[in-house]
C-alpha positions in Angstrom: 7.0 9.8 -9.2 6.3 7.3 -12.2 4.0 4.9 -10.8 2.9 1.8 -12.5 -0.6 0.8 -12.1 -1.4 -2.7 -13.0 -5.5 -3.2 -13.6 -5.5 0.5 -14.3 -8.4 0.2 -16.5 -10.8 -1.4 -13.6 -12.4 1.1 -11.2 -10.4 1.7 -8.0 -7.3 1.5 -11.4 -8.8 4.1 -13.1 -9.6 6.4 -9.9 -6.3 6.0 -8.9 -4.6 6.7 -12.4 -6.8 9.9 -12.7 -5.6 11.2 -9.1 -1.9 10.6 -9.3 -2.1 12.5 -12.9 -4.2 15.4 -11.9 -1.0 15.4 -8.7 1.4 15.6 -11.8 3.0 11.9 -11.6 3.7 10.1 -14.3 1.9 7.0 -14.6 1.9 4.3 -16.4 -0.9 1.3 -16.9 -1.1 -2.8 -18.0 -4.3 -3.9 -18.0 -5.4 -6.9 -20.3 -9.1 -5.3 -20.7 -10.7 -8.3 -19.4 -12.3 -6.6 -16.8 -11.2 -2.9 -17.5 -12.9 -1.2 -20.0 -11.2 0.9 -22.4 -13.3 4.2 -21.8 -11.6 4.0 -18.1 -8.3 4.4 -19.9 -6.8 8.4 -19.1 -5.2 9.5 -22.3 -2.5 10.4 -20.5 -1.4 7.9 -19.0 0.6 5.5 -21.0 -0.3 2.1 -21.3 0.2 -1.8 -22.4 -2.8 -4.2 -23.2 -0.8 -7.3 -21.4 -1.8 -10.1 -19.0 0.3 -9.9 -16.0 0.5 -13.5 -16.5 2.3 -13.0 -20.2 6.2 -14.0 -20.1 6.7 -10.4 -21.5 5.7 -8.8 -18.1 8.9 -8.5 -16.9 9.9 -6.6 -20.6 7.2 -4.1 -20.4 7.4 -3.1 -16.9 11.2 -2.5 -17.4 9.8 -0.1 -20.4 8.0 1.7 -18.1 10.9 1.7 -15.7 8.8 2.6 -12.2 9.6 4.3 -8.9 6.4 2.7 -7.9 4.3 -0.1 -8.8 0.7 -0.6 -7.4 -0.8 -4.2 -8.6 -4.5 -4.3 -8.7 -5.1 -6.4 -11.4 -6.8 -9.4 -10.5 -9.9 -12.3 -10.4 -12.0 -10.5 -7.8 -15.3 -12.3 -8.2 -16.1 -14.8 -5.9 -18.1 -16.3 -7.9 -16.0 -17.1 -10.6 -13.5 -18.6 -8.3 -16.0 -20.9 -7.4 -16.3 -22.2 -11.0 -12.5 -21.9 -12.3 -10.8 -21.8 -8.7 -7.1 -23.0 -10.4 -7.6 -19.5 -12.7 -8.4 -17.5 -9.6 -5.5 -18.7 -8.1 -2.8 -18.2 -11.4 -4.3 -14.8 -11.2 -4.1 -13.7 -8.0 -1.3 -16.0 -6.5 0.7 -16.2 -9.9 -0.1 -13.1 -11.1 0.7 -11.3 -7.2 4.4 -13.1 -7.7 5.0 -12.3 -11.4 4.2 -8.5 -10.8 6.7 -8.5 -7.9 9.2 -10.0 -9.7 9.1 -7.8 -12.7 9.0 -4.9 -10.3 12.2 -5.5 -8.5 13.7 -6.8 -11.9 12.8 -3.5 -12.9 14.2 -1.1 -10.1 11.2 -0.3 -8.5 11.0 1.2 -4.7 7.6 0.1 -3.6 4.7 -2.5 -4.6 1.6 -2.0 -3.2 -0.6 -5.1 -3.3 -4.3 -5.4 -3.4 -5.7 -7.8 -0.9 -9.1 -8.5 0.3 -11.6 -8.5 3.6 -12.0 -12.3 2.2 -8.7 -13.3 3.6 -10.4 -13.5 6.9 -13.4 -15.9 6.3 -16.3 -16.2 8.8 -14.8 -13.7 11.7 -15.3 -14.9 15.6 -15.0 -10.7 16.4 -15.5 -7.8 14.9 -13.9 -5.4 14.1 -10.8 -7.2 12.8 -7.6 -6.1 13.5 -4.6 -7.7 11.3 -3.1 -10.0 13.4 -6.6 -11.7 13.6 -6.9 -15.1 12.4 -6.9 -15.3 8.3 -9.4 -18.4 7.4 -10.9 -17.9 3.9 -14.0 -19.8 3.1 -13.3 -19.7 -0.6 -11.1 -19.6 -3.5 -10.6 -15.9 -3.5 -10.5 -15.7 0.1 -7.1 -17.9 -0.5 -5.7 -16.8 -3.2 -5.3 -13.2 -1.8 -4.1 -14.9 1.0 -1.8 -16.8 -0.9 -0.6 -13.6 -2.8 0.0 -11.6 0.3 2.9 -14.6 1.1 3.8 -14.5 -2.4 4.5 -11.1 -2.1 6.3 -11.5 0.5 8.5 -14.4 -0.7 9.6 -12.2 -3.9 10.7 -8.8 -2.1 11.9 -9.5 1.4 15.2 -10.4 0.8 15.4 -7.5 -1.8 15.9 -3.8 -1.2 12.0 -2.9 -2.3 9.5 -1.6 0.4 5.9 -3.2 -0.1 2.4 -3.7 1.6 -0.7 -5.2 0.8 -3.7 -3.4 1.6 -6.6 -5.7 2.5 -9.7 -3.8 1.1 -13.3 -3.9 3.0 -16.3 -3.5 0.2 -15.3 -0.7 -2.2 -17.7 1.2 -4.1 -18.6 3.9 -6.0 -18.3 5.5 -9.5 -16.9 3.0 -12.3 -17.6 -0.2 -10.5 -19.3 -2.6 -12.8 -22.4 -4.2 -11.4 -21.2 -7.1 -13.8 -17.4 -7.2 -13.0 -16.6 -7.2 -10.0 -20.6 -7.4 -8.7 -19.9 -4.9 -5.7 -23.7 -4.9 -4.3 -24.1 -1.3 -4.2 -23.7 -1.2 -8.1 -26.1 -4.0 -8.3 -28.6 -2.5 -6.5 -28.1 0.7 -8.4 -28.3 -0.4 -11.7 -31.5 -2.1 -11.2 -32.9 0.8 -8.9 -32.3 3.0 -12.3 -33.9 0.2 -14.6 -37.1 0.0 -12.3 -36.4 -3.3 -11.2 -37.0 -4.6 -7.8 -33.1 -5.8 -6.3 -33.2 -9.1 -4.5 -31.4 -9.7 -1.0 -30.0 -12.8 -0.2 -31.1 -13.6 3.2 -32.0 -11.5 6.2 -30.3 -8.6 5.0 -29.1 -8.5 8.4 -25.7 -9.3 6.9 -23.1 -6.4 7.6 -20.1 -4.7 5.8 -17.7 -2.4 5.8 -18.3 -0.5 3.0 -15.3 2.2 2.2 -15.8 4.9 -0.7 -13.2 4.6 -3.8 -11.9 8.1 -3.6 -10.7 7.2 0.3 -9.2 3.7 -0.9 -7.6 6.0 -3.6 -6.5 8.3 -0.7 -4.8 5.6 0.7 -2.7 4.5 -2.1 -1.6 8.1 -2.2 -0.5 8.4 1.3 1.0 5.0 1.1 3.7 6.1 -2.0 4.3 9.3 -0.6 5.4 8.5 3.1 8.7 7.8 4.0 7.8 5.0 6.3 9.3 1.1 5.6 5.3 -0.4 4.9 6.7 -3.8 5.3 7.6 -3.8 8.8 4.4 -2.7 9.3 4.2 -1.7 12.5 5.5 -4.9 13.9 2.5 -6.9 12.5 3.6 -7.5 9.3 3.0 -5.7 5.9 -1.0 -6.0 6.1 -3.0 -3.2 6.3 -7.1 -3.3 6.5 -8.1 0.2 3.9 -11.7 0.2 5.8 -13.7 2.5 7.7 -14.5 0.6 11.3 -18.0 1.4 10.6 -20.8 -1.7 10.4 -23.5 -1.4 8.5 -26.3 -4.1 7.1 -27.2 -5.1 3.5 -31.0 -3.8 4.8 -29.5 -0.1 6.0 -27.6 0.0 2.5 -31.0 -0.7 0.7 -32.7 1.5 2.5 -30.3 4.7 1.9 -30.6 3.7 -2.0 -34.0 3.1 -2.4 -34.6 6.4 -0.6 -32.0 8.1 -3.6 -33.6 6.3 -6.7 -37.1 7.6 -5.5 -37.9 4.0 -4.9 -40.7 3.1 -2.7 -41.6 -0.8 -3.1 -39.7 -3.1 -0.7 -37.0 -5.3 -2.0 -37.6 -8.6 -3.0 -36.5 -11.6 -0.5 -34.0 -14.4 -2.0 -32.6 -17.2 0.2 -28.7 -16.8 2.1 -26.2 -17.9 0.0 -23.9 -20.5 1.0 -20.8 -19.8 3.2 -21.9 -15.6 2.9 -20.2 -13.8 5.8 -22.3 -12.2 8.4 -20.1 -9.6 9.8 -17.6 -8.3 8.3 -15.7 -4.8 9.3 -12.0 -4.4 9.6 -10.5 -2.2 12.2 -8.6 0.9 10.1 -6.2 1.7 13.0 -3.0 0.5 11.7 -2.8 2.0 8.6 -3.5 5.6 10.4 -0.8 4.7 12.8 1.8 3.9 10.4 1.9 6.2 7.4 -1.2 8.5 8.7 -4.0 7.6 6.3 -7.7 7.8 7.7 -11.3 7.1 5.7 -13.0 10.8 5.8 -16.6 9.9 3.4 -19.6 8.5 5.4 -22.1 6.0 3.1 -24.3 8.5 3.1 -22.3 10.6 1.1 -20.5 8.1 -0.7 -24.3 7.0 -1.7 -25.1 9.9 -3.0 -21.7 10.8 -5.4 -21.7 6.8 -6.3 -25.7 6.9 -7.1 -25.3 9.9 -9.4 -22.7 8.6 -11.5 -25.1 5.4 -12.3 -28.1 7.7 -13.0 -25.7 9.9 -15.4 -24.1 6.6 -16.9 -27.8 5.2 -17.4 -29.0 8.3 -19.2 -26.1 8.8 -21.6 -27.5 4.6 -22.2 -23.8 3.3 -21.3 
């Protein structure tokens, strides 16, 4: 299958790109290197240094000329969409629309979209199934909300299958404790250093935090299946990529400090504004409906993700 992988220089980009070419696709990357970093890059992958919000998109996808396009470029800080919220949203609204179009200009079968857990805002239950309420309590939270309708909009009167995928907290090897800021590469790249990681709040807080290599899983089973993803079941072409499993900010610390050898106690900061304090997405659907499940516990997951940092940190990248 060619796939096109938009953000294929970011981490879960670059997982993904290295799977589907050890699985002998062809695959083909745009990534605008804002986030992505150029040492992610497979050499055998082929690739174009473009913006998806560039008026040559639609050109350079038709290059490529995809079976497949999964679109994970995009703003996913939080707190940048809090300073520059009309950028978050060309990016991830915009940008969501302009990848469709250029896909189904193209010929394309199937776009896979990433969403996010912040689609959901402050949750009345737990865990949360699709069809639960979608409130974001900021700018990201919306604009992935607005990018799953856009998304929508541009492919359901076409012939194109598509889905987006609504991520709990990725993590492991590649993620950038300065990109996207995913806490468990915060807290390991200051566990490495020797310096004591701060938690906002209790730590009582709770997430669902999934492994990359099972969200990479997911995309996998998600091209391959011969299922139409955007009925979805009969709740719509949302699916939560999660694990069902809670666990706190003070249980992730824990588990790391116990890998880096660490034995003083984390330093206390105060709760930051409008943080979520539960937050785990029920997984059912997307096992139901093209027969993906999570398989790596955070214990694991710790242990693969926290020797990639210690490796990274003694090579001094």
């Amino acid at each position: 299958m060619r796939v096109l992988v938009t953000g294929g220089a970011g981490f879960i980009g670059s997982n993904l790109v290295q799977t589907l070419l050890a699985s002998e696709h062809e695959v083909g990357v745009i990534d605008d290197l804002s986030t992505g970093k150029p040492e992610n890059l497979h050499p055998a992958a082929w690739m174009r240094t473009l913006d998806i919000l560039d008026s040559g998109l639609t050109d350079v996808v038709a290059e490529f000329a995809p079976e497949a396009v999964v679109h994970l470029a995009a703003q996913s800080s939080v707190a940048a969409s809090l300073r520059d919220p009309e950028r978050d949203r060309a990016v991830n609204a915009d940008g969501t629309a302009a990848v469709a179009r250029a896909a189904r200009e193209a010929g394309a079968r199937r776009v896979l979209s990433a969403s996010s857990a912040a689609v959901y805002g402050q949750p009345d239950f737990v865990p949360l199934t699709e069809d639960a309420p979608t409130v974001p309590v900021n700018p990201y939270g919306r604009s992935k909300l607005e990018a799953e309708a856009r998304l929508i909009d541009e492919l359901s009167s076409s012939s194109i299958d598509y889905a987006s995928f609504r991520f709990s907290n990725v993590y492991g090897p590649r993620q950038d404790a300065q990109g996207e800021g995913g806490v468990v590469a915060i807290f390991s790249v200051l566990l490495w250093r020797g310096v004591r990681p701060t938690i906002d709040g209790s730590g009582e807080q709770t997430r669902d935090f999934i492994y990359v290599g099972d969200v990479v899983g997911a995309i996998v089973a998600a091209l391959a299946t011969p299922v139409t993803l955007s009925v979805g079941g009969g709740t719509g072409p949302a699916y939560n990529i999660s694990t069902g499993e809670e666990s706190s900010i003070n249980e992730l610390a824990g588990q790391l400090a116990s890998l880096a050898g660490f034995g003083d106690e984390f330093a206390r900061g105060p709760s930051r504004a409008s943080d979520i304090e539960r937050s785990v997405l029920d997984p059912t659907k997307a096992d139901r409906v093209f027969g993906w499940s999570w398989g790596v516990p955070l214990s694991r997951g710790l242990v693969h993700t926290w020797r990639w940092f210690s490796s990274r940190a003694l090579q001094g990248t």
